[in-house]
C-alpha positions in Angstrom: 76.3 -83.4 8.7 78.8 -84.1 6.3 79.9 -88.0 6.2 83.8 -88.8 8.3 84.9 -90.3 5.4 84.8 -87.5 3.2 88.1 -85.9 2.2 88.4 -82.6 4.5 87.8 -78.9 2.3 90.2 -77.1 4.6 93.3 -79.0 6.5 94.8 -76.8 8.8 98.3 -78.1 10.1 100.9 -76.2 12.8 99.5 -73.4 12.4 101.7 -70.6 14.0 101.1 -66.8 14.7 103.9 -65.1 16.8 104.2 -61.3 17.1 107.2 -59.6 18.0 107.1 -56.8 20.2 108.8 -53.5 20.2 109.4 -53.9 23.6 111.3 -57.4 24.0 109.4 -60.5 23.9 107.1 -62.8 21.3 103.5 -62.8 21.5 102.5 -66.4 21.2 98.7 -66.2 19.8 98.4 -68.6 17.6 100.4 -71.9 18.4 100.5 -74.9 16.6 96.9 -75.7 15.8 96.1 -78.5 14.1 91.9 -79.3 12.4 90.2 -79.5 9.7 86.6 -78.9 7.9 84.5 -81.6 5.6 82.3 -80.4 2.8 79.3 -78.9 4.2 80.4 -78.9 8.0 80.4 -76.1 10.6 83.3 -76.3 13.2 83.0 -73.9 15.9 85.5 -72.3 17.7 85.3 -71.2 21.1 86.9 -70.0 24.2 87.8 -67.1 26.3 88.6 -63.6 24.6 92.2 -63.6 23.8 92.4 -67.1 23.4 93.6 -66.5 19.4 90.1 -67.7 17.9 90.0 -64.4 15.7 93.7 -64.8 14.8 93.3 -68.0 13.4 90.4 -67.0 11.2 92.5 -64.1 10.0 95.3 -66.4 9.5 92.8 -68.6 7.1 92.0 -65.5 5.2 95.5 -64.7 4.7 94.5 -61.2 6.3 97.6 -62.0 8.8 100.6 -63.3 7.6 101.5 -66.8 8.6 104.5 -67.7 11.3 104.6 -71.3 10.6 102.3 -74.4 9.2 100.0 -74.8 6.4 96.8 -74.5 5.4 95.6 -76.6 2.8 92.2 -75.8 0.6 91.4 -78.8 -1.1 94.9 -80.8 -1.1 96.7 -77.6 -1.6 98.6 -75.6 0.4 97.4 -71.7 0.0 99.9 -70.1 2.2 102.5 -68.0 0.1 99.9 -68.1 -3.0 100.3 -65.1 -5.1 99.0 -64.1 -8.4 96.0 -65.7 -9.9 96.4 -68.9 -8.0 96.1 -66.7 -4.9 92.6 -64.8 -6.3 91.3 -67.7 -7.1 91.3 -69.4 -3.6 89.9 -66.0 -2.6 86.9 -66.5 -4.5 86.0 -69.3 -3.1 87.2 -68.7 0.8 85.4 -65.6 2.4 84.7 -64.3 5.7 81.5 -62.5 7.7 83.1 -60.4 10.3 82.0 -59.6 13.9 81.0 -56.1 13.6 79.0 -55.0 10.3 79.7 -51.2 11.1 83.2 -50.9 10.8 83.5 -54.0 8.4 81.1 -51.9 5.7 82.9 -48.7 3.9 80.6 -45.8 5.2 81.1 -43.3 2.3 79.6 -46.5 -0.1 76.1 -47.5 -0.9 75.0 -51.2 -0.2 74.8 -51.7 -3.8 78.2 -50.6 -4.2 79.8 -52.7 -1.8 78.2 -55.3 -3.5 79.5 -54.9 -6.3 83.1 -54.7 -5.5 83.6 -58.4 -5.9 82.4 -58.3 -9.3 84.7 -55.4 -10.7 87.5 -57.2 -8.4 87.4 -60.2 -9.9 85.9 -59.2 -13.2 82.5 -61.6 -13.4 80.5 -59.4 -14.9 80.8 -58.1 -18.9 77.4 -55.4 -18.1 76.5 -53.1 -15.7 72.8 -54.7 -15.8 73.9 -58.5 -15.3 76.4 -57.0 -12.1 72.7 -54.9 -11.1 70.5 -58.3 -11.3 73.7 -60.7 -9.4 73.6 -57.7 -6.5 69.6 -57.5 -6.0 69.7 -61.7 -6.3 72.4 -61.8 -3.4 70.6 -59.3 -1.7 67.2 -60.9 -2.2 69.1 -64.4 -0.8 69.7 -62.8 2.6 66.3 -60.9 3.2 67.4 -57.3 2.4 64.7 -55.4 0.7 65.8 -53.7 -2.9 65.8 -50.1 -1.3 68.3 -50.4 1.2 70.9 -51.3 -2.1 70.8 -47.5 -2.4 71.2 -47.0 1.4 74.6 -46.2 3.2 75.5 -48.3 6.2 75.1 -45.6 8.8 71.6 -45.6 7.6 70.8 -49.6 8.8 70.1 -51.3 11.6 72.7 -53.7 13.2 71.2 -56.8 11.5 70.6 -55.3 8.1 74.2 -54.6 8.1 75.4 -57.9 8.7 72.6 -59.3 6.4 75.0 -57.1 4.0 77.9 -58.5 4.9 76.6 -61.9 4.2 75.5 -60.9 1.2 78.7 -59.7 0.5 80.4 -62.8 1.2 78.1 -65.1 -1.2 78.9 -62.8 -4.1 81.7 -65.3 -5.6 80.2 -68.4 -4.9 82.6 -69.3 -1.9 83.1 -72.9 -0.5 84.0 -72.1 3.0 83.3 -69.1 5.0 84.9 -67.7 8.4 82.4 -66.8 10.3 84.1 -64.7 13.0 81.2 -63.8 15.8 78.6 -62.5 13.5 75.8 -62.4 15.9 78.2 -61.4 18.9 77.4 -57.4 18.1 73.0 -58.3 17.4 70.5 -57.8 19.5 68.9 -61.0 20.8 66.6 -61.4 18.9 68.0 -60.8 15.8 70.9 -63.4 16.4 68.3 -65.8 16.0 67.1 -64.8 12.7 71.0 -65.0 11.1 71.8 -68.0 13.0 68.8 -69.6 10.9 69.6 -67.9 7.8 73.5 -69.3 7.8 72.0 -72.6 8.1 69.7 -72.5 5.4 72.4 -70.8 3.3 74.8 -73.4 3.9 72.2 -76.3 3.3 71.0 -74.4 -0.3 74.8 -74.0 -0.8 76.6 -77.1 0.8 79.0 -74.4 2.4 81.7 -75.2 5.1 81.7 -72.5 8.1 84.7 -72.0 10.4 82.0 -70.7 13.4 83.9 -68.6 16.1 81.9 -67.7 19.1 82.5 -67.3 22.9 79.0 -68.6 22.9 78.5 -72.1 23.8 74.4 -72.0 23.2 74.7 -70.6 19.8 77.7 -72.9 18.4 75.8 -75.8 20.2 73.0 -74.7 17.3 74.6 -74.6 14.7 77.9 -77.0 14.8 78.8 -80.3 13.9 82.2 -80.4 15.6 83.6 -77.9 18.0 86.9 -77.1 18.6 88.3 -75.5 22.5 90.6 -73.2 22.5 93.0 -72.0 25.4 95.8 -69.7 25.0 97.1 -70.1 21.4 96.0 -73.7 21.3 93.3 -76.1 20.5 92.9 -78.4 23.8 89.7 -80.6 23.1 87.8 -81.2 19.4 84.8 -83.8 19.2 81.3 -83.8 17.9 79.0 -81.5 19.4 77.2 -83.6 21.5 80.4 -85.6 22.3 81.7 -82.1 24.1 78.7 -81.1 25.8 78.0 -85.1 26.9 81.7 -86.7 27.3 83.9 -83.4 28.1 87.3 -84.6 28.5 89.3 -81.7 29.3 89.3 -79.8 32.7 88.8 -76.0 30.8 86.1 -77.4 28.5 84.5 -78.6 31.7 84.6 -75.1 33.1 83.7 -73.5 30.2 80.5 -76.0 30.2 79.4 -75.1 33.4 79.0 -71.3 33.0 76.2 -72.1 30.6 72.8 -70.5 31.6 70.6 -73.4 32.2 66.9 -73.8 32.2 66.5 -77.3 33.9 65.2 -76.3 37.3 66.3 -79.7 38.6 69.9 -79.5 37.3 71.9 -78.6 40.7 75.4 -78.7 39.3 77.3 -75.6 40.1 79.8 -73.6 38.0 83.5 -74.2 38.2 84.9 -71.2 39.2 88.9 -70.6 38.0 91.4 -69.3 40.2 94.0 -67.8 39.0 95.4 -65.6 36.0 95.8 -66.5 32.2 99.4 -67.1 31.8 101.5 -64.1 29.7 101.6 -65.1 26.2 104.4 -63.5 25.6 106.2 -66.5 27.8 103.6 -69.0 27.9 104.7 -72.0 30.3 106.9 -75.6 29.4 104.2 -77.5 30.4 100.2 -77.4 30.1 99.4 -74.1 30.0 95.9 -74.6 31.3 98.3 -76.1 34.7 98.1 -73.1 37.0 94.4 -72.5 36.5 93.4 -76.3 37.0 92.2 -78.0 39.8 93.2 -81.4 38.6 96.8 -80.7 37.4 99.9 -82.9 38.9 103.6 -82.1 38.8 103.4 -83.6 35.4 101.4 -81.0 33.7 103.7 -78.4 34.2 106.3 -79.8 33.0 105.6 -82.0 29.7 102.8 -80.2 27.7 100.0 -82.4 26.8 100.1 -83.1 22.9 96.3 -83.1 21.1 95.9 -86.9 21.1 92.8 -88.8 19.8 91.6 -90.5 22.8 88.0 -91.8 21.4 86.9 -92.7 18.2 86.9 -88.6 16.4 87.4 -87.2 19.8 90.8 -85.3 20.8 92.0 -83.7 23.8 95.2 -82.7 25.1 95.4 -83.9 28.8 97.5 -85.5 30.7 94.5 -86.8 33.3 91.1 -86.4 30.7 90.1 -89.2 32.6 89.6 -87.7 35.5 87.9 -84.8 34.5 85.4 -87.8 32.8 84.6 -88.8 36.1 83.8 -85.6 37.7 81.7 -84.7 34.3 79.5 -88.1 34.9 79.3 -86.7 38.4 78.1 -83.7 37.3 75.5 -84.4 35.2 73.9 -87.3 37.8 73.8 -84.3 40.4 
Protein backbone atom coordinates (compact mmCIF):
# COMPACT_ATOMS: atom_id res chain seq x y z
CA UNK A 1 0.00 0.00 0.00
CA UNK A 2 1.35 3.13 -0.99
CA UNK A 3 2.64 5.37 2.13
CA UNK A 4 -0.09 8.60 3.37
CA UNK A 5 2.50 10.81 3.05
CA UNK A 6 3.14 10.45 -0.49
CA UNK A 7 2.09 13.31 -2.73
CA UNK A 8 -1.37 12.02 -4.49
CA UNK A 9 -0.89 10.92 -8.63
CA UNK A 10 -4.40 11.99 -9.39
CA UNK A 11 -6.35 14.87 -7.19
CA UNK A 12 -9.77 15.04 -8.14
CA UNK A 13 -11.51 18.29 -6.89
CA UNK A 14 -15.49 19.44 -7.47
CA UNK A 15 -15.88 17.42 -9.96
CA UNK A 16 -19.22 18.18 -11.80
CA UNK A 17 -21.19 16.34 -14.62
CA UNK A 18 -24.68 17.79 -15.42
CA UNK A 19 -26.64 16.86 -18.51
CA UNK A 20 -29.18 18.95 -19.96
CA UNK A 21 -32.18 17.42 -21.18
CA UNK A 22 -34.17 18.02 -24.26
CA UNK A 23 -37.11 17.76 -22.31
CA UNK A 24 -36.68 20.49 -19.41
CA UNK A 25 -34.55 19.70 -16.53
CA UNK A 26 -30.58 18.96 -15.51
CA UNK A 27 -29.37 15.54 -14.94
CA UNK A 28 -27.19 15.76 -11.91
CA UNK A 29 -24.77 12.62 -12.25
CA UNK A 30 -21.81 13.57 -11.25
CA UNK A 31 -21.79 16.29 -8.34
CA UNK A 32 -19.10 17.71 -6.60
CA UNK A 33 -16.73 14.83 -5.90
CA UNK A 34 -13.83 15.39 -4.20
CA UNK A 35 -10.55 12.24 -3.81
CA UNK A 36 -7.62 11.41 -4.78
CA UNK A 37 -5.01 8.41 -5.69
CA UNK A 38 -1.25 7.80 -4.21
CA UNK A 39 1.34 6.17 -6.40
CA UNK A 40 0.72 2.56 -6.57
CA UNK A 41 -2.88 2.63 -4.80
CA UNK A 42 -6.23 1.14 -5.89
CA UNK A 43 -9.31 3.22 -4.87
CA UNK A 44 -12.47 1.44 -5.49
CA UNK A 45 -15.52 2.89 -6.31
CA UNK A 46 -18.72 1.47 -5.48
CA UNK A 47 -22.43 1.74 -5.22
CA UNK A 48 -25.75 1.20 -6.76
CA UNK A 49 -26.08 1.33 -10.66
CA UNK A 50 -26.74 4.89 -11.62
CA UNK A 51 -25.05 6.19 -8.79
CA UNK A 52 -22.40 8.12 -11.49
CA UNK A 53 -19.31 5.62 -10.74
CA UNK A 54 -18.93 5.11 -14.62
CA UNK A 55 -19.38 8.93 -15.25
CA UNK A 56 -16.69 9.89 -13.17
CA UNK A 57 -14.22 7.45 -14.70
CA UNK A 58 -15.23 8.79 -18.06
CA UNK A 59 -14.90 12.24 -16.81
CA UNK A 60 -11.04 11.25 -15.77
CA UNK A 61 -10.55 10.02 -19.24
CA UNK A 62 -11.73 13.19 -20.65
CA UNK A 63 -14.17 10.79 -22.66
CA UNK A 64 -17.05 13.24 -21.23
CA UNK A 65 -16.66 16.66 -21.11
CA UNK A 66 -16.27 18.28 -17.73
CA UNK A 67 -19.17 20.58 -15.99
CA UNK A 68 -17.24 21.96 -13.31
CA UNK A 69 -13.89 21.12 -11.04
CA UNK A 70 -10.48 19.86 -11.77
CA UNK A 71 -8.64 17.09 -12.13
CA UNK A 72 -5.14 17.26 -11.39
CA UNK A 73 -2.40 14.47 -12.79
CA UNK A 74 0.60 15.10 -10.93
CA UNK A 75 0.11 18.87 -9.68
CA UNK A 76 -1.54 19.72 -12.93
CA UNK A 77 -4.76 20.37 -13.90
CA UNK A 78 -5.59 18.15 -17.23
CA UNK A 79 -8.99 19.47 -17.94
CA UNK A 80 -9.10 21.71 -21.09
CA UNK A 81 -5.55 20.14 -22.15
CA UNK A 82 -5.29 20.20 -25.89
CA UNK A 83 -2.45 19.53 -28.20
CA UNK A 84 0.57 17.64 -27.11
CA UNK A 85 0.21 18.48 -23.57
CA UNK A 86 -3.16 16.74 -23.79
CA UNK A 87 -1.48 13.32 -25.68
CA UNK A 88 0.85 13.20 -23.39
CA UNK A 89 -1.33 12.79 -20.21
CA UNK A 90 -3.07 10.23 -22.47
CA UNK A 91 -0.22 8.14 -22.57
CA UNK A 92 0.15 7.79 -19.31
CA UNK A 93 -3.77 7.70 -18.03
CA UNK A 94 -5.73 4.72 -19.69
CA UNK A 95 -8.75 2.81 -19.03
CA UNK A 96 -10.00 -1.14 -19.11
CA UNK A 97 -13.52 -1.00 -19.82
CA UNK A 98 -16.46 -3.20 -18.57
CA UNK A 99 -17.38 -5.06 -21.60
CA UNK A 100 -14.40 -6.38 -23.88
CA UNK A 101 -16.88 -7.01 -26.85
CA UNK A 102 -18.11 -3.85 -27.74
CA UNK A 103 -14.83 -2.05 -26.32
CA UNK A 104 -12.70 -4.13 -29.13
CA UNK A 105 -13.23 -2.97 -33.00
CA UNK A 106 -14.69 -6.31 -34.54
CA UNK A 107 -13.48 -5.78 -38.18
CA UNK A 108 -9.64 -5.71 -36.46
CA UNK A 109 -7.24 -8.34 -35.56
CA UNK A 110 -5.86 -8.42 -31.90
CA UNK A 111 -2.53 -7.51 -33.18
CA UNK A 112 -3.94 -4.63 -34.78
CA UNK A 113 -5.62 -3.15 -32.01
CA UNK A 114 -2.53 -3.42 -30.40
CA UNK A 115 -0.87 -1.67 -32.36
CA UNK A 116 -3.00 1.42 -32.64
CA UNK A 117 -1.24 3.10 -29.78
CA UNK A 118 1.94 2.84 -31.38
CA UNK A 119 1.02 4.39 -34.84
CA UNK A 120 -1.13 6.96 -32.52
CA UNK A 121 1.42 8.15 -30.68
CA UNK A 122 4.28 7.34 -33.03
CA UNK A 123 6.66 4.95 -30.59
CA UNK A 124 7.80 2.85 -32.98
CA UNK A 125 10.44 3.80 -36.10
CA UNK A 126 9.84 -0.31 -37.50
CA UNK A 127 7.21 -2.45 -38.14
CA UNK A 128 9.40 -5.34 -36.36
CA UNK A 129 10.17 -3.33 -33.08
CA UNK A 130 5.99 -2.34 -33.04
CA UNK A 131 5.62 -6.65 -33.80
CA UNK A 132 8.06 -7.62 -30.71
CA UNK A 133 6.33 -4.47 -28.21
CA UNK A 134 2.63 -6.13 -29.24
CA UNK A 135 3.70 -10.04 -28.62
CA UNK A 136 5.69 -8.58 -25.19
CA UNK A 137 2.31 -6.87 -24.00
CA UNK A 138 0.47 -9.70 -25.08
CA UNK A 139 2.88 -12.21 -23.54
CA UNK A 140 2.51 -9.81 -20.04
CA UNK A 141 -1.23 -10.63 -19.80
CA UNK A 142 -1.31 -14.45 -20.72
CA UNK A 143 -2.50 -14.30 -24.29
CA UNK A 144 -1.01 -16.94 -26.42
CA UNK A 145 0.91 -15.48 -29.83
CA UNK A 146 -2.01 -16.94 -32.11
CA UNK A 147 -4.83 -15.18 -30.98
CA UNK A 148 -2.71 -11.73 -32.13
CA UNK A 149 -4.03 -12.84 -35.57
CA UNK A 150 -7.48 -13.56 -34.12
CA UNK A 151 -10.60 -11.20 -34.37
CA UNK A 152 -12.49 -10.49 -31.20
CA UNK A 153 -15.68 -12.33 -32.11
CA UNK A 154 -13.42 -15.24 -32.29
CA UNK A 155 -12.40 -15.13 -28.15
CA UNK A 156 -13.73 -15.96 -25.15
CA UNK A 157 -15.01 -13.34 -22.72
CA UNK A 158 -11.72 -13.31 -20.71
CA UNK A 159 -9.32 -13.44 -23.54
CA UNK A 160 -10.99 -10.33 -24.72
CA UNK A 161 -10.43 -8.41 -21.73
CA UNK A 162 -7.00 -9.95 -21.32
CA UNK A 163 -6.73 -7.81 -24.72
CA UNK A 164 -7.98 -4.88 -23.43
CA UNK A 165 -5.48 -4.94 -20.75
CA UNK A 166 -3.03 -5.47 -22.95
CA UNK A 167 -4.14 -2.64 -24.76
CA UNK A 168 -4.10 -0.40 -21.95
CA UNK A 169 -0.28 -1.24 -20.90
CA UNK A 170 0.87 -0.37 -24.37
CA UNK A 171 2.16 3.26 -23.44
CA UNK A 172 3.48 2.68 -20.19
CA UNK A 173 0.45 4.40 -18.28
CA UNK A 174 0.67 5.51 -14.53
CA UNK A 175 -2.88 5.26 -13.60
CA UNK A 176 -5.60 3.17 -15.10
CA UNK A 177 -9.56 3.33 -14.75
CA UNK A 178 -10.62 0.28 -14.21
CA UNK A 179 -14.36 0.49 -14.97
CA UNK A 180 -15.94 -3.17 -13.90
CA UNK A 181 -13.63 -5.34 -15.85
CA UNK A 182 -14.63 -8.57 -14.35
CA UNK A 183 -18.41 -7.38 -14.01
CA UNK A 184 -19.15 -9.16 -17.70
CA UNK A 185 -16.63 -12.69 -16.74
CA UNK A 186 -17.64 -15.72 -15.79
CA UNK A 187 -16.74 -16.53 -12.17
CA UNK A 188 -14.19 -18.13 -12.43
CA UNK A 189 -12.39 -16.13 -14.75
CA UNK A 190 -12.86 -12.89 -12.57
CA UNK A 191 -10.52 -14.45 -10.39
CA UNK A 192 -7.77 -15.04 -12.67
CA UNK A 193 -7.78 -10.88 -13.86
CA UNK A 194 -8.41 -9.82 -10.44
CA UNK A 195 -4.87 -11.51 -9.73
CA UNK A 196 -3.39 -10.53 -12.85
CA UNK A 197 -4.20 -6.49 -12.22
CA UNK A 198 -2.52 -6.98 -9.02
CA UNK A 199 0.55 -8.49 -10.15
CA UNK A 200 0.53 -5.92 -13.01
CA UNK A 201 0.28 -3.14 -10.78
CA UNK A 202 2.97 -4.45 -8.30
CA UNK A 203 5.64 -5.21 -11.52
CA UNK A 204 4.44 -1.64 -12.66
CA UNK A 205 3.75 0.46 -9.48
CA UNK A 206 0.37 1.39 -11.28
CA UNK A 207 -2.50 3.46 -9.58
CA UNK A 208 -6.11 1.88 -10.39
CA UNK A 209 -9.31 3.87 -10.11
CA UNK A 210 -11.38 0.21 -9.31
CA UNK A 211 -15.19 0.72 -10.06
CA UNK A 212 -17.33 -2.16 -9.07
CA UNK A 213 -20.84 -2.77 -7.60
CA UNK A 214 -19.03 -5.55 -6.02
CA UNK A 215 -18.11 -5.29 -2.48
CA UNK A 216 -16.06 -8.88 -2.27
CA UNK A 217 -13.97 -8.17 -5.26
CA UNK A 218 -12.97 -4.30 -4.35
CA UNK A 219 -12.53 -5.65 -0.71
CA UNK A 220 -9.57 -7.81 -2.69
CA UNK A 221 -8.07 -5.68 -4.36
CA UNK A 222 -8.36 -1.95 -2.70
CA UNK A 223 -6.54 0.04 -0.45
CA UNK A 224 -9.14 2.76 0.00
CA UNK A 225 -12.73 2.66 -1.10
CA UNK A 226 -14.75 5.30 -1.91
CA UNK A 227 -19.17 5.15 -1.51
CA UNK A 228 -20.95 6.57 -3.79
CA UNK A 229 -24.83 7.67 -3.75
CA UNK A 230 -26.49 9.62 -6.27
CA UNK A 231 -23.82 11.89 -7.89
CA UNK A 232 -21.84 11.99 -4.67
CA UNK A 233 -19.13 10.39 -2.65
CA UNK A 234 -20.71 9.89 0.98
CA UNK A 235 -17.99 7.74 2.94
CA UNK A 236 -13.99 7.12 1.83
CA UNK A 237 -11.64 5.26 4.32
CA UNK A 238 -9.24 2.39 4.20
CA UNK A 239 -10.68 -0.84 3.31
CA UNK A 240 -10.82 -2.42 6.47
CA UNK A 241 -11.78 0.94 8.07
CA UNK A 242 -15.25 0.62 5.83
CA UNK A 243 -16.00 -2.90 6.25
CA UNK A 244 -14.92 -2.60 10.32
CA UNK A 245 -15.97 1.18 11.39
CA UNK A 246 -18.79 2.00 8.62
CA UNK A 247 -19.91 5.40 9.38
CA UNK A 248 -22.54 6.12 7.06
CA UNK A 249 -26.14 4.65 7.13
CA UNK A 250 -26.06 3.57 2.96
CA UNK A 251 -22.56 2.15 3.45
CA UNK A 252 -24.10 0.19 6.28
CA UNK A 253 -26.68 -1.13 3.94
CA UNK A 254 -24.71 -1.72 1.20
CA UNK A 255 -22.40 -3.91 3.78
CA UNK A 256 -25.07 -5.98 4.84
CA UNK A 257 -26.17 -7.37 1.42
CA UNK A 258 -22.79 -9.11 1.26
CA UNK A 259 -23.07 -13.00 0.84
CA UNK A 260 -21.57 -14.27 3.95
CA UNK A 261 -19.95 -17.53 4.80
CA UNK A 262 -19.80 -17.33 8.70
CA UNK A 263 -22.50 -19.64 9.67
CA UNK A 264 -22.58 -18.00 13.13
CA UNK A 265 -22.88 -14.43 11.75
CA UNK A 266 -26.76 -13.75 12.48
CA UNK A 267 -26.91 -10.16 11.33
CA UNK A 268 -29.62 -9.47 8.83
CA UNK A 269 -29.60 -7.29 5.79
CA UNK A 270 -30.91 -3.71 5.90
CA UNK A 271 -33.59 -3.66 3.61
CA UNK A 272 -34.23 0.20 1.98
CA UNK A 273 -37.61 1.49 1.58
CA UNK A 274 -38.18 3.81 -0.67
CA UNK A 275 -37.14 5.20 -4.23
CA UNK A 276 -33.79 6.77 -5.43
CA UNK A 277 -34.58 10.44 -5.51
CA UNK A 278 -34.84 11.98 -9.44
CA UNK A 279 -31.61 13.24 -10.40
CA UNK A 280 -32.84 15.58 -12.39
CA UNK A 281 -33.99 17.52 -9.01
CA UNK A 282 -32.11 15.82 -6.46
CA UNK A 283 -33.16 17.09 -2.88
CA UNK A 284 -31.72 20.43 -0.55
CA UNK A 285 -30.74 18.25 1.96
CA UNK A 286 -29.11 14.67 2.25
CA UNK A 287 -30.08 12.96 -0.47
CA UNK A 288 -29.69 9.58 1.10
CA UNK A 289 -32.76 11.32 3.71
CA UNK A 290 -35.82 9.63 2.34
CA UNK A 291 -34.28 6.23 2.10
CA UNK A 292 -32.67 6.33 5.72
CA UNK A 293 -33.89 4.94 8.75
CA UNK A 294 -31.81 7.23 10.89
CA UNK A 295 -32.43 10.59 9.28
CA UNK A 296 -33.90 13.73 11.44
CA UNK A 297 -35.55 16.95 10.19
CA UNK A 298 -32.01 18.08 9.75
CA UNK A 299 -31.01 15.92 6.98
CA UNK A 300 -33.31 17.10 4.65
CA UNK A 301 -32.74 20.26 5.00
CA UNK A 302 -28.76 21.07 5.27
CA UNK A 303 -26.87 18.50 3.09
CA UNK A 304 -24.17 16.78 4.93
CA UNK A 305 -20.70 18.09 3.57
CA UNK A 306 -17.74 15.10 3.16
CA UNK A 307 -15.99 15.85 6.46
CA UNK A 308 -12.92 13.93 7.90
CA UNK A 309 -14.30 12.60 11.03
CA UNK A 310 -11.23 10.00 11.88
CA UNK A 311 -7.81 10.11 11.20
CA UNK A 312 -8.13 9.32 6.80
CA UNK A 313 -11.68 8.52 7.24
CA UNK A 314 -14.49 10.79 5.67
CA UNK A 315 -18.12 10.68 5.64
CA UNK A 316 -20.83 12.98 4.94
CA UNK A 317 -23.48 12.46 7.82
CA UNK A 318 -25.10 14.40 9.87
CA UNK A 319 -25.56 11.40 12.69
CA UNK A 320 -22.38 8.82 11.48
CA UNK A 321 -22.38 8.22 15.04
CA UNK A 322 -25.24 6.55 15.20
CA UNK A 323 -24.98 4.43 12.44
CA UNK A 324 -21.41 3.47 14.52
CA UNK A 325 -23.38 2.18 17.18
CA UNK A 326 -25.77 0.07 15.28
CA UNK A 327 -22.57 -1.20 13.14
CA UNK A 328 -20.83 -2.47 16.62
CA UNK A 329 -24.21 -3.95 17.16
CA UNK A 330 -24.18 -5.64 14.30
CA UNK A 331 -21.15 -7.24 14.17
CA UNK A 332 -21.51 -8.58 18.15
CA UNK A 333 -24.92 -10.19 16.89
Amino acid sequence: MAENNTQPLLEVKNLKKYFKLKTKGTLHAVDNVSFNILPGETVGLVGESGCGKSTVGNLLMKLLSTTEGEVRFKGENIIGTKGAKDMEFRKKMQIIFQDPFSSLNPQKTVRTILAEPFTIHKLCKTQEEMNKKIEYYAALVGLEEYVLDKFPHELDGGRRQLVGIARALTLSPEFIVCDEPVSSLDVSIQANIINLLMDLQKKFNLSYLFISHDLSVVRHISNRIAVMYLGQIVEIAETDEIFNNTLHPYSLALLSAVPKIDLDNKSQRIILNGDVPNPINPPSGCRFAARCWMAKDICKQKSPVLTEVEPNHCVACHFYKESRQEMKKRNTQ
